[in-house]
C-alpha positions in Angstrom: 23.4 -37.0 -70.2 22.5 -38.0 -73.9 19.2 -37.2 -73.2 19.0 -33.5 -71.8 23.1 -32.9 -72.5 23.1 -32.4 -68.4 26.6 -32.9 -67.5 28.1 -34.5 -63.9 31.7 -34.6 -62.2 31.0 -38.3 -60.9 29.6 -41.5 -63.8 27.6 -42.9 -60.9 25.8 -39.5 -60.3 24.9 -39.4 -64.2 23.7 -43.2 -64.2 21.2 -41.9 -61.2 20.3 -38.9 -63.2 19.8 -40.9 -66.5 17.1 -43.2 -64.7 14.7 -40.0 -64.5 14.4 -40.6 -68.1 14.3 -44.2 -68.1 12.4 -44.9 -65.2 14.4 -47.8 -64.4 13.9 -48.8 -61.0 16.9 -51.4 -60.0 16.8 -51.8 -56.7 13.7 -53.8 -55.8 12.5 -54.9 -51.9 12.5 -58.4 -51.4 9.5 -57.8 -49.1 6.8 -56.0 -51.0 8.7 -56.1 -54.3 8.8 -52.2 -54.6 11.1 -50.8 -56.7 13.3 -47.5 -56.5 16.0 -45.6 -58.4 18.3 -45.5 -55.3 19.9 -48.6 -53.5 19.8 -45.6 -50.1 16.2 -45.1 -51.1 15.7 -48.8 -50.6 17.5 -48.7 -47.2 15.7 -46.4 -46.0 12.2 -47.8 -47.4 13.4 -50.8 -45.7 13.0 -49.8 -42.4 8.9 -49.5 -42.7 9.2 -53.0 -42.5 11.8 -53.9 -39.7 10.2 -50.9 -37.6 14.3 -49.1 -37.5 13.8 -45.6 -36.5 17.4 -44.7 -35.9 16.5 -40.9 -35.9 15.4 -39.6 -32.2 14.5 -36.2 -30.6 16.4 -34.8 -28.2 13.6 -33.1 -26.8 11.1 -36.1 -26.9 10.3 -39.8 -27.0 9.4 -39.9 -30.8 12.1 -41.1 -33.3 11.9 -41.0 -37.0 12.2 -43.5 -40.2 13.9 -40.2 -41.9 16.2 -37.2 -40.6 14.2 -34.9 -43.0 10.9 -36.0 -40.5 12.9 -35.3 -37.6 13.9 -32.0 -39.0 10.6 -31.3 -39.3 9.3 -32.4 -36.3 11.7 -30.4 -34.2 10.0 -27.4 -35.5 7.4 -27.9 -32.6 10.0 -27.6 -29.9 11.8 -24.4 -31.6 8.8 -23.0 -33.3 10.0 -22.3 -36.1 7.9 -21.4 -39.1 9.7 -21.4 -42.3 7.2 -21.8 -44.7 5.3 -17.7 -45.1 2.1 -17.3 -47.3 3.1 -14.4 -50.1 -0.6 -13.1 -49.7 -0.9 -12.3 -45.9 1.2 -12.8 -42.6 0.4 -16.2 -42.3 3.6 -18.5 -41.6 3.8 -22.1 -41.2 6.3 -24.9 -39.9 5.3 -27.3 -42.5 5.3 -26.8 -46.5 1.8 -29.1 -46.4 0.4 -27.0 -43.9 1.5 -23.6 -46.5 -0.4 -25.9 -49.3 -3.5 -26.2 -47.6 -3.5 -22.6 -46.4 -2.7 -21.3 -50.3 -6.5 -22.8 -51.0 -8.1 -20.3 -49.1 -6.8 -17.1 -51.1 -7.8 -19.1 -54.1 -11.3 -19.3 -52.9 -11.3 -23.1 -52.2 -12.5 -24.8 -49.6 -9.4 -27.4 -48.2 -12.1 -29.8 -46.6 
């Protein structure tokens, strides 16, 4: 990268990286006209407005725009709790949820 001398094994990779310094957004929806970095950032935005949801539960009816929501939602079936406050026991399934929490050891109110 000429900016921050960052180097990369694949040109396409450091033409993706080198937009972080740009800002140039090529890929633009034809629906709303929003514009992103990524042509698989596009697909995916895409499907807010054809409703696709190709991502499902195996343990439930709900299905997901994203396999990183469905990842996360699965957490309610296993319980899992990745996400542990550093200044008491508290743990969380939810990095948001670990956010909110962190407000009340810093004496703020969250609501």
């Amino acid at each position: 990268c000429r900016v921050c001398n960052h180097s990369f094994g694949y040109k396409h990779v450091l033409q993706n990286h080198e937009r972080t310094h740009t800002g140039e957004k090529p890929f633009e929806c034809h629906q709303c006209h929003k514009r992103f970095t990524r042509d698989h950032h596009l697909k995916t935005h895409m499907r807010l407005h054809t409703g696709e949801k190709p991502y499902s539960c195996p343990h439930c009816d709900r299905n997901f725009v994203q396999v990183a929501n469905l990842r996360r939602h699965l957490r309610v079936h296993t319980g899992e709790r990745p996400y542990a406050c550093t200044q008491c026991t508290s743990k969380f399934s939810d990095s948001n949820q670990l956010k909110a929490h962190a407000l009340i050891h810093r004496g703020e109110k969250p609501f």
